[in-house]
mmCIF file as gemmi writes it, N, C-alpha and C atoms, coordinates in Angstrom:
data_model
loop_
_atom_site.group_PDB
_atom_site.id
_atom_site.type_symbol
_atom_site.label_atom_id
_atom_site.label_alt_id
_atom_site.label_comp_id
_atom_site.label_asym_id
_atom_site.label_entity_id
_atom_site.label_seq_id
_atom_site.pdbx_PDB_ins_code
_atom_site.Cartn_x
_atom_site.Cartn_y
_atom_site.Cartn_z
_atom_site.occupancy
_atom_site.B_iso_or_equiv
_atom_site.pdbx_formal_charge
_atom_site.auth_seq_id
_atom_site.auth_asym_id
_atom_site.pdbx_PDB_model_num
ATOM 1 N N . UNK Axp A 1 ? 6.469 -3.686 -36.131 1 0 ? 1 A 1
ATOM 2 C CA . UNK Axp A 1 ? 6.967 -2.504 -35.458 1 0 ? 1 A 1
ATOM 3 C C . UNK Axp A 1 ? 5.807 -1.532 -35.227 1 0 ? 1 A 1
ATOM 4 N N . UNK Axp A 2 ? 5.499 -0.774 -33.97 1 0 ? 2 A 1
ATOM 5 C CA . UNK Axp A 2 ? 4.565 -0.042 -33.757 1 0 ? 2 A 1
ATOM 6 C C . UNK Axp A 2 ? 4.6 1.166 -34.528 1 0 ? 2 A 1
ATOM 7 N N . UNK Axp A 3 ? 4.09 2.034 -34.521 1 0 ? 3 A 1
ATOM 8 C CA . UNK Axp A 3 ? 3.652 3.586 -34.994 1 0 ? 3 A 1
ATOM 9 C C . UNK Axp A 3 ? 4.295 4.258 -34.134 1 0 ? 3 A 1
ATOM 10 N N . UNK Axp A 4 ? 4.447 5.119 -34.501 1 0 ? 4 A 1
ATOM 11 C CA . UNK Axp A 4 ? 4.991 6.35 -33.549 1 0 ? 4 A 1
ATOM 12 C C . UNK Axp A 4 ? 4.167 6.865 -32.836 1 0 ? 4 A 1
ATOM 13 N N . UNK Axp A 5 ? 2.997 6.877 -32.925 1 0 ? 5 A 1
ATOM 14 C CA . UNK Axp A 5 ? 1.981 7.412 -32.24 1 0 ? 5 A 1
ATOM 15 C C . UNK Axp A 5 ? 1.705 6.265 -31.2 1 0 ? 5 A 1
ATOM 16 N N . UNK Axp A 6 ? 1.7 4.991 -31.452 1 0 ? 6 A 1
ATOM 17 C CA . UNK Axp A 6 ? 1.62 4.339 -30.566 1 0 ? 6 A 1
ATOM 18 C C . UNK Axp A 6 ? 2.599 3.918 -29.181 1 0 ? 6 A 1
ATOM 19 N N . UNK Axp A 7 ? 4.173 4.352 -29.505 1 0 ? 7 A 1
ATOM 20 C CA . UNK Axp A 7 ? 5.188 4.679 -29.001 1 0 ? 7 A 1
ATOM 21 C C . UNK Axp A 7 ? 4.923 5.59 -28.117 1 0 ? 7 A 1
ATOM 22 N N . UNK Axp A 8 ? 4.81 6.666 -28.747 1 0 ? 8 A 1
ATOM 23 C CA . UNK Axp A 8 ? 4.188 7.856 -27.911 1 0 ? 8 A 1
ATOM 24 C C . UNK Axp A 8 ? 2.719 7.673 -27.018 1 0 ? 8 A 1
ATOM 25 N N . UNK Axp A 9 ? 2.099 7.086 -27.361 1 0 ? 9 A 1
ATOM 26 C CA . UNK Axp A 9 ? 0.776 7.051 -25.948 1 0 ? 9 A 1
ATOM 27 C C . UNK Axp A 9 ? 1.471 5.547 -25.224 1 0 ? 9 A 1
ATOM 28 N N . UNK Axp A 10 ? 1.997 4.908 -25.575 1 0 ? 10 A 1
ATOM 29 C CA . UNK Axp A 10 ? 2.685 3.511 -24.347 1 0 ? 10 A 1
ATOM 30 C C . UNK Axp A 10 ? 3.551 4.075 -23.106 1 0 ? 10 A 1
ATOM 31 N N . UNK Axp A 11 ? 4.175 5.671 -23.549 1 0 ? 11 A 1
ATOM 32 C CA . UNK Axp A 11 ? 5.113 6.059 -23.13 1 0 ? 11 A 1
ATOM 33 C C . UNK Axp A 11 ? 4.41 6.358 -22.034 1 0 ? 11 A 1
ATOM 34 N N . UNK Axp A 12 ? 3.753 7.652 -22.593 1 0 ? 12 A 1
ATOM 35 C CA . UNK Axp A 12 ? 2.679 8.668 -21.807 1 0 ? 12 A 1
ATOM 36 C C . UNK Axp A 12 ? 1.674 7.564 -20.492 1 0 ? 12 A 1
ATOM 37 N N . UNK Axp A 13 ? 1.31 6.77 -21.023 1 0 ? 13 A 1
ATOM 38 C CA . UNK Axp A 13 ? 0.551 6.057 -20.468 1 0 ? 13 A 1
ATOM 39 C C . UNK Axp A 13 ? 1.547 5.263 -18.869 1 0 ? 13 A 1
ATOM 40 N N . UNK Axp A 14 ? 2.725 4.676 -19.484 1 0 ? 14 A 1
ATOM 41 C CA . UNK Axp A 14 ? 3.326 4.427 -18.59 1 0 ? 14 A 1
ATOM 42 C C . UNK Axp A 14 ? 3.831 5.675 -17.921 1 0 ? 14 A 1
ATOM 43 N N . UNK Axp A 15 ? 4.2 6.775 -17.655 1 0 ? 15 A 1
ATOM 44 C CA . UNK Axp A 15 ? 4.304 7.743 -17.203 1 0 ? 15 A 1
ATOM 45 C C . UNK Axp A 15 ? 3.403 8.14 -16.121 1 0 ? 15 A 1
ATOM 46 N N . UNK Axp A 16 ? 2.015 7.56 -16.738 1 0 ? 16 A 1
ATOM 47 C CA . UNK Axp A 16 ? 1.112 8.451 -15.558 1 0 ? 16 A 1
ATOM 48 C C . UNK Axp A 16 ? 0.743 7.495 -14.544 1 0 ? 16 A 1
ATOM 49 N N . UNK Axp A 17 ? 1.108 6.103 -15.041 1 0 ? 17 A 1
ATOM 50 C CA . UNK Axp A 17 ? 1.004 5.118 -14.272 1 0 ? 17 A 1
ATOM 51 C C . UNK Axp A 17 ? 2.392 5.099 -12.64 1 0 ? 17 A 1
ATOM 52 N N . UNK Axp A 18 ? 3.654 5.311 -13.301 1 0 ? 18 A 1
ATOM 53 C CA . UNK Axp A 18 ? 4.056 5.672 -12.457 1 0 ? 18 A 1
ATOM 54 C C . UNK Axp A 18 ? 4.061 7.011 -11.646 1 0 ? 18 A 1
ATOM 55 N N . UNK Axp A 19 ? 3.497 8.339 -11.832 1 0 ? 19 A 1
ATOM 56 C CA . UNK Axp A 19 ? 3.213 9.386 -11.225 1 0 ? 19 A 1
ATOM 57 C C . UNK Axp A 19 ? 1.895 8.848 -10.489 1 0 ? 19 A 1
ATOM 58 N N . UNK Axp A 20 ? 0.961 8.169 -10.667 1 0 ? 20 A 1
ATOM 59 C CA . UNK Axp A 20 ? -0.496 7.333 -9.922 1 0 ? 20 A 1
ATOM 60 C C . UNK Axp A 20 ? 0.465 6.733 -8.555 1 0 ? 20 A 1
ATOM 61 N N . UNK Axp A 21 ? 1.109 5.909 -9.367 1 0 ? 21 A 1
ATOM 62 C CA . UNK Axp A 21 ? 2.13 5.006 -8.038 1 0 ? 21 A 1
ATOM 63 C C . UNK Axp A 21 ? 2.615 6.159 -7.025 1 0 ? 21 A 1
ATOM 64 N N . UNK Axp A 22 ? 3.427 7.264 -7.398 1 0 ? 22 A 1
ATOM 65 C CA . UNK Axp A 22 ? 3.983 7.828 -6.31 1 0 ? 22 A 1
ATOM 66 C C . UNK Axp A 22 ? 3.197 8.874 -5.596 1 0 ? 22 A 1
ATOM 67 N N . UNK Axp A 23 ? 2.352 9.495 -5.864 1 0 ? 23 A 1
ATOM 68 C CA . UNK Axp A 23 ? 1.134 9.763 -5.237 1 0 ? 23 A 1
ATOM 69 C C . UNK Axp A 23 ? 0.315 9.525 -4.323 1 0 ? 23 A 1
ATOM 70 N N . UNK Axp A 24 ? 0.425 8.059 -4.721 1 0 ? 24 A 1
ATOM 71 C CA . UNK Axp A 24 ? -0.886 6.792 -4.223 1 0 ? 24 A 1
ATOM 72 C C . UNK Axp A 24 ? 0.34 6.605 -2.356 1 0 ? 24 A 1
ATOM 73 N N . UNK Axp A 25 ? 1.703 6.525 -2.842 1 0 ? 25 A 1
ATOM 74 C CA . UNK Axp A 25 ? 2.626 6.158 -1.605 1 0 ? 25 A 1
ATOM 75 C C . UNK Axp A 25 ? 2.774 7.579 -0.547 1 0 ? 25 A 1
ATOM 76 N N . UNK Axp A 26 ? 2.93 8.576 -1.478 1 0 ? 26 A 1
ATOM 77 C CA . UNK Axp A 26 ? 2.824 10.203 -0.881 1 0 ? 26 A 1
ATOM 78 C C . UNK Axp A 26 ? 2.026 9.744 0.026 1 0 ? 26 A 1
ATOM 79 N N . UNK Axp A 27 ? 0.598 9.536 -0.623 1 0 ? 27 A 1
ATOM 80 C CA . UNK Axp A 27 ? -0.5 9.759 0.623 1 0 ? 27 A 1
ATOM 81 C C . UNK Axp A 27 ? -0.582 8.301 1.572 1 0 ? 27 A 1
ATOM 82 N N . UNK Axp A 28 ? -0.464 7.718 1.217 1 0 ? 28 A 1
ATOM 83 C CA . UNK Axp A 28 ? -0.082 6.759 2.513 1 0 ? 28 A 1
ATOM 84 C C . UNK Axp A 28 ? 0.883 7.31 3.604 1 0 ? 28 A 1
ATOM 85 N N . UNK Axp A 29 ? 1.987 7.658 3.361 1 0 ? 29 A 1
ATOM 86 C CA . UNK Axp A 29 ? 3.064 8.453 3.948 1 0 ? 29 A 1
ATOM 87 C C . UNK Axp A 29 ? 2.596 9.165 5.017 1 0 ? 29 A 1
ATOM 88 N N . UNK Axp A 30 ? 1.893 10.116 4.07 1 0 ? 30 A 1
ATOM 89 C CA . UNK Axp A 30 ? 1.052 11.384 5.066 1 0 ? 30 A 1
ATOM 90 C C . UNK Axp A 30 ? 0.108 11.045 5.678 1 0 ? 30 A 1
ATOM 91 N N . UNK Axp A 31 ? -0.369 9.248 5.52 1 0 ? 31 A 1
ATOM 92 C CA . UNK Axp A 31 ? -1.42 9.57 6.333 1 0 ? 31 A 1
ATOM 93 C C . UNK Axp A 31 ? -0.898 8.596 7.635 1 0 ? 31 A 1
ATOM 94 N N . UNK Axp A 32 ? 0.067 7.421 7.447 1 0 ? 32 A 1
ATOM 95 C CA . UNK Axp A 32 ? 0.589 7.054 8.319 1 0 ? 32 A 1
ATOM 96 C C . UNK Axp A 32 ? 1.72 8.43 9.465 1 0 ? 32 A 1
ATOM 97 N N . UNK Axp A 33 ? 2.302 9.542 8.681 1 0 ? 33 A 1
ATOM 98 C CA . UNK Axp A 33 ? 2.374 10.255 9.812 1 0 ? 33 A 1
ATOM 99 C C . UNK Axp A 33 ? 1.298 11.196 10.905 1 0 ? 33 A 1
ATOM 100 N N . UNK Axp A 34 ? 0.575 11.578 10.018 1 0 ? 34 A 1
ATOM 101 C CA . UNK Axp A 34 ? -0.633 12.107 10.681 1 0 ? 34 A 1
ATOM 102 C C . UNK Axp A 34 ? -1.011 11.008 11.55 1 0 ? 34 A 1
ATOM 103 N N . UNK Axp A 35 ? -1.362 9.53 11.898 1 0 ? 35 A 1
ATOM 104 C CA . UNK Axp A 35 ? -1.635 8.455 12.628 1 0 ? 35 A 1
ATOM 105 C C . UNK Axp A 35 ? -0.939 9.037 13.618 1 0 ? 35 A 1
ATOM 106 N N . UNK Axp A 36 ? 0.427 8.941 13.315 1 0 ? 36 A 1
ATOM 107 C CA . UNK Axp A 36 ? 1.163 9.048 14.557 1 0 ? 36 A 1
ATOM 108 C C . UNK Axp A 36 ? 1.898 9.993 15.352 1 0 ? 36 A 1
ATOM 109 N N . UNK Axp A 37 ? 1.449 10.757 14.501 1 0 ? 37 A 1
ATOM 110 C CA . UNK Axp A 37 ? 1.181 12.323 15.432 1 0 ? 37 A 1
ATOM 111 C C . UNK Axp A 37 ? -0.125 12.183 16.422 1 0 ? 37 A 1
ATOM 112 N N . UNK Axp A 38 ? -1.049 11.813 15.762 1 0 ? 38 A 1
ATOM 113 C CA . UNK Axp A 38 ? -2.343 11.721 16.382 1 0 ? 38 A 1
ATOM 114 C C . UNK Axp A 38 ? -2.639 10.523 17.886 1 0 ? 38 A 1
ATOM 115 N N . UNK Axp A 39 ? -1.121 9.636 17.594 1 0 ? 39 A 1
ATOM 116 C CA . UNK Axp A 39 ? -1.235 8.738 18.554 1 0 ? 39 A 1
ATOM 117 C C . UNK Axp A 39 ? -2.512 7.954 18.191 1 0 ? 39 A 1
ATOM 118 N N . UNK Axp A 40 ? -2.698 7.903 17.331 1 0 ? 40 A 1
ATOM 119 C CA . UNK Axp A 40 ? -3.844 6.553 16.263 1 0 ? 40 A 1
ATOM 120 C C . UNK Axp A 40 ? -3.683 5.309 16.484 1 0 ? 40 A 1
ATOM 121 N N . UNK Axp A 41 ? -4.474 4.29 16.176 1 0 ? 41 A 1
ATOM 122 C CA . UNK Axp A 41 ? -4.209 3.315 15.874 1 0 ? 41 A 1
ATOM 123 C C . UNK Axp A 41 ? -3.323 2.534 15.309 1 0 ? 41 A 1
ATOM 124 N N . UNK Axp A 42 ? -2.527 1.383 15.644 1 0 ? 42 A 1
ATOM 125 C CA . UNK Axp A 42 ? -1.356 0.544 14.849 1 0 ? 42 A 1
ATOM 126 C C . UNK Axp A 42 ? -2.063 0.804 13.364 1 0 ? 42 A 1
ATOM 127 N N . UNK Axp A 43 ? -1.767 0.77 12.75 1 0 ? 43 A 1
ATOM 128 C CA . UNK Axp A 43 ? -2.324 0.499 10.856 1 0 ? 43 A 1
ATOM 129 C C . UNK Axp A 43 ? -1.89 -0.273 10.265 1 0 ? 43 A 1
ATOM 130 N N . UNK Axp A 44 ? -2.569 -1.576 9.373 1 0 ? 44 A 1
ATOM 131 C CA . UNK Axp A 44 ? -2.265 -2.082 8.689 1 0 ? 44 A 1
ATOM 132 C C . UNK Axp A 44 ? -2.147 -2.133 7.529 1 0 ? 44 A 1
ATOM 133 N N . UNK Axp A 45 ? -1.074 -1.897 6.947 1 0 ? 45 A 1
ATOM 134 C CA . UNK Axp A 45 ? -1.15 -1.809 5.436 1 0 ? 45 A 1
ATOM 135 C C . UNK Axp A 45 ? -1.29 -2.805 4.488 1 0 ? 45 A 1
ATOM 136 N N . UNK Axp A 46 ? -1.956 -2.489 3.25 1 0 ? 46 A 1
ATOM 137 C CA . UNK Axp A 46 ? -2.578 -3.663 2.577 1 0 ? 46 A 1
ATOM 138 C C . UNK Axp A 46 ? -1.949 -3.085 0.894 1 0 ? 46 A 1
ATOM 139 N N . UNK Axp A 47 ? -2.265 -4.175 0.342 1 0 ? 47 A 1
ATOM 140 C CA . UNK Axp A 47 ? -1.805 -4.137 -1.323 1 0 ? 47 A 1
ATOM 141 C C . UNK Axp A 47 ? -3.197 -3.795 -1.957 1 0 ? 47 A 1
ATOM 142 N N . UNK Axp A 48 ? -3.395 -3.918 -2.904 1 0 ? 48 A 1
ATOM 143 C CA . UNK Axp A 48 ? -3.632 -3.012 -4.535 1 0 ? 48 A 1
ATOM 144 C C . UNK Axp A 48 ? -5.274 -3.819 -4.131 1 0 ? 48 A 1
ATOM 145 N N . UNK Axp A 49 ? -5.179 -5.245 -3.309 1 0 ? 49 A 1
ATOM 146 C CA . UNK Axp A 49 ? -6.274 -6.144 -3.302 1 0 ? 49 A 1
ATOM 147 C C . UNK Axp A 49 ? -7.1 -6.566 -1.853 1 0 ? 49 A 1
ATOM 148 N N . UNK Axp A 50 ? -6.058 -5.642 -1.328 1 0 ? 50 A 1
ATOM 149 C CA . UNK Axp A 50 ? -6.852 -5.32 0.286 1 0 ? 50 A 1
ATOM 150 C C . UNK Axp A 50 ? -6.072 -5.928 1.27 1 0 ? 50 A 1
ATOM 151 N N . UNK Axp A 51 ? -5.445 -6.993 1.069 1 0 ? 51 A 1
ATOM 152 C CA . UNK Axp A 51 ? -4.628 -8.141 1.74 1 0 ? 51 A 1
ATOM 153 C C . UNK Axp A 51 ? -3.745 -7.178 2.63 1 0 ? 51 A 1
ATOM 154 N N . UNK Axp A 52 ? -3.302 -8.064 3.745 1 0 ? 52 A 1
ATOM 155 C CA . UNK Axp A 52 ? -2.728 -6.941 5.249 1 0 ? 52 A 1
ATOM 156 C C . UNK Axp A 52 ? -1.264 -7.657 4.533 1 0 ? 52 A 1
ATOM 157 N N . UNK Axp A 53 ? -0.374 -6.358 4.208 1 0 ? 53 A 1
ATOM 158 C CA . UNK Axp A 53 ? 0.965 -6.903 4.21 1 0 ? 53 A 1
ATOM 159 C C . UNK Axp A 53 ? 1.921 -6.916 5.317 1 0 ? 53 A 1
ATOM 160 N N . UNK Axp A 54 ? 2.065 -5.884 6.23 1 0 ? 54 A 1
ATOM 161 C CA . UNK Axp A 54 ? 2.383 -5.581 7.56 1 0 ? 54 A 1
ATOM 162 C C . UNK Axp A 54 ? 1.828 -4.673 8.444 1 0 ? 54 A 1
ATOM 163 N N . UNK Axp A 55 ? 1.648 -5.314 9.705 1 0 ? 55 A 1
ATOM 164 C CA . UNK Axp A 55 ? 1.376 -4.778 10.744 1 0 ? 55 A 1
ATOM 165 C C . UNK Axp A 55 ? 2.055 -3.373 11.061 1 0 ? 55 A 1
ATOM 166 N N . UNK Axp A 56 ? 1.967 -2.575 11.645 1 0 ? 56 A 1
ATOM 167 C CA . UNK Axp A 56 ? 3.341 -1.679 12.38 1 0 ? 56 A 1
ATOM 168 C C . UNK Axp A 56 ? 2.218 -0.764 13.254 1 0 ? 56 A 1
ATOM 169 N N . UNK Axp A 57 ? 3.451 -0.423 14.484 1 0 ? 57 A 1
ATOM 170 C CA . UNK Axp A 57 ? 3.058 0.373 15.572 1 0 ? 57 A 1
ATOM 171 C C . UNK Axp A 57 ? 2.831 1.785 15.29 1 0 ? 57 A 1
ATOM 172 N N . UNK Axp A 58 ? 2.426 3.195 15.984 1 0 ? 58 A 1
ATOM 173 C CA . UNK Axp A 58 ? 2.387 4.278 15.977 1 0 ? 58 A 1
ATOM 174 C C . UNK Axp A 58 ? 3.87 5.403 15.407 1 0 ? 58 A 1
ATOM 175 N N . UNK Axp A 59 ? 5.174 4.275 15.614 1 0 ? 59 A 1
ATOM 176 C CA . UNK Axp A 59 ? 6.131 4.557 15.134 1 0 ? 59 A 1
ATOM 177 C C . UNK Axp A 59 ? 6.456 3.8 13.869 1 0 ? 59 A 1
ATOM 178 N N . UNK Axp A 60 ? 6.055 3.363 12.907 1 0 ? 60 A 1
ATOM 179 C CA . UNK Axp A 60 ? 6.097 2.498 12.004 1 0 ? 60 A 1
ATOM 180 C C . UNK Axp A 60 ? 7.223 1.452 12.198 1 0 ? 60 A 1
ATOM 181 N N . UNK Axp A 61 ? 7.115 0.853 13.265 1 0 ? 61 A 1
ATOM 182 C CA . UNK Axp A 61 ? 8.244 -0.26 13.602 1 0 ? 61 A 1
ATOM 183 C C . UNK Axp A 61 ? 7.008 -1.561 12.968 1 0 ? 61 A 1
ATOM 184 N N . UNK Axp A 62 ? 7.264 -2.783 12.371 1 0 ? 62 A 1
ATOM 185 C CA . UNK Axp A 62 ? 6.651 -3.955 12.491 1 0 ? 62 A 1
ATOM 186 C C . UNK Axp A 62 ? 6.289 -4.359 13.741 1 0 ? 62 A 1
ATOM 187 N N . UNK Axp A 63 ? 5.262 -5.341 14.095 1 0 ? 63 A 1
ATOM 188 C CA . UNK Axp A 63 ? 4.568 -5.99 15.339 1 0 ? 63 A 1
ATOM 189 C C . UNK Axp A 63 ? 4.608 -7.366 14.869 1 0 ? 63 A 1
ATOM 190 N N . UNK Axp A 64 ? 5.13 -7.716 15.886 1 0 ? 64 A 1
ATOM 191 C CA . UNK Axp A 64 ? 4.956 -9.396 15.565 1 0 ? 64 A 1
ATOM 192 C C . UNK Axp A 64 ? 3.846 -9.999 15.753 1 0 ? 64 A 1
ATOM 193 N N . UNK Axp A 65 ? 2.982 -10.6 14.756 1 0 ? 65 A 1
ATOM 194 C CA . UNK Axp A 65 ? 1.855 -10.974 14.567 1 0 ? 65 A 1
ATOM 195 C C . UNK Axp A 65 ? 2.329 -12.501 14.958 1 0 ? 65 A 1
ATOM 196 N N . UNK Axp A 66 ? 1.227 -13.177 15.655 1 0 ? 66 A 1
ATOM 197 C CA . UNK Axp A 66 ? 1.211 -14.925 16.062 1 0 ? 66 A 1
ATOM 198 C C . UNK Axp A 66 ? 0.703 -15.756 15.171 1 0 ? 66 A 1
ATOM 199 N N . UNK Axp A 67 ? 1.031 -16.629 14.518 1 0 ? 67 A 1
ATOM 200 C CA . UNK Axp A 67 ? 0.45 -17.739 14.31 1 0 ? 67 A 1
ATOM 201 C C . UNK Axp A 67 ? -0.788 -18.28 14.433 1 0 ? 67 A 1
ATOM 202 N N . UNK Axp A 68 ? -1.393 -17.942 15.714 1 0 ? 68 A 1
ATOM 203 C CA . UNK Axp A 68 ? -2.718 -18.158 15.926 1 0 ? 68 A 1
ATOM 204 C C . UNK Axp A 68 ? -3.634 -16.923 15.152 1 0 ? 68 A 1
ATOM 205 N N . UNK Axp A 69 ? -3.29 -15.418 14.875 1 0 ? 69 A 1
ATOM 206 C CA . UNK Axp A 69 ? -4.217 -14.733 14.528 1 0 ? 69 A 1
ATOM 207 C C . UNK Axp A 69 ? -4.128 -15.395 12.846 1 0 ? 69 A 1
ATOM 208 N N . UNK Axp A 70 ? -3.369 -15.907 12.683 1 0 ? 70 A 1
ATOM 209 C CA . UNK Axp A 70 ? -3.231 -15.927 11.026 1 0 ? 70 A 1
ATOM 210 C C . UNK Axp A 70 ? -4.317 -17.111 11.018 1 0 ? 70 A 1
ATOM 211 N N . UNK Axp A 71 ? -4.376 -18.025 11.959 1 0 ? 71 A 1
ATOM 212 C CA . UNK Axp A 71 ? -5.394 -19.235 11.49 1 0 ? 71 A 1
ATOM 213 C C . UNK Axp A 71 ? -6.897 -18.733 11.306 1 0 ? 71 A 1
ATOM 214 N N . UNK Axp A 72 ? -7.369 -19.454 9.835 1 0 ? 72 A 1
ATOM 215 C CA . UNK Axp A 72 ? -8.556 -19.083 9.394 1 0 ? 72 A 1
ATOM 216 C C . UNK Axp A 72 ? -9.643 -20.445 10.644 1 0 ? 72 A 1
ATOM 217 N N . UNK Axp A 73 ? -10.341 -19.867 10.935 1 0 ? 73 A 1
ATOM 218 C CA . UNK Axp A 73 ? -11.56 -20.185 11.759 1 0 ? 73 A 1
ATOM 219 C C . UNK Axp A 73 ? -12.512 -21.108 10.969 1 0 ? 73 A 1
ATOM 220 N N . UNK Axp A 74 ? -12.798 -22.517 11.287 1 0 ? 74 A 1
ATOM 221 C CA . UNK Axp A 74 ? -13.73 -23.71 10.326 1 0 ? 74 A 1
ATOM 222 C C . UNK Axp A 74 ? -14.869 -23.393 11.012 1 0 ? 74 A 1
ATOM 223 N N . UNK Axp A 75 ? -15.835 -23.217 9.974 1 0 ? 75 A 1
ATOM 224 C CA . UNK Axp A 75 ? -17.206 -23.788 11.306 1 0 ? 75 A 1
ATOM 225 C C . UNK Axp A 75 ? -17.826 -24.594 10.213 1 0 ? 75 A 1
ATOM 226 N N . UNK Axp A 76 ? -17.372 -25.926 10.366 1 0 ? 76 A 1
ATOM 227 C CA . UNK Axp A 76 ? -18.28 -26.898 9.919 1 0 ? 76 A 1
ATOM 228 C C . UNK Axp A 76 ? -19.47 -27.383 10.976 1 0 ? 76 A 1
């Protein structure tokens, strides 16, 4: 069984982890509306590791991405 003290900083710790999370989405938010106020660029949003999770337009609708952009390019 843990310590109480250790109870208490797992807590805290998870706490700030989720206040990091909603922050981190705030400013995405604000910056995908500012885009499209600005009439910006489509933006792609990516995860924690850079990876494009979806496309979307100036109105944050999805874009249908092809098949062909997804194929990785060989140059043997």
């Amino acid at each position: 069984m843990a310590t109480k003290r250790q109870q208490t900083m797992a807590k805290l710790t998870r706490e700030r982890n989720v206040k990091e999370k909603r922050e981190r989405k705030l400013e995405k938010k604000r910056a995908r509306k500012l885009a499209a106020a600005e009439g910006g660029e489509p933006m792609v949003e990516v995860d924690e590791f850079g990876m494009p999770l979806v496309q979307v337009d100036e109105f944050g609708m999805p874009l249908v991405v092809s098949d062909e952009s997804l194929a990785t390019s060989t140059d043997d």
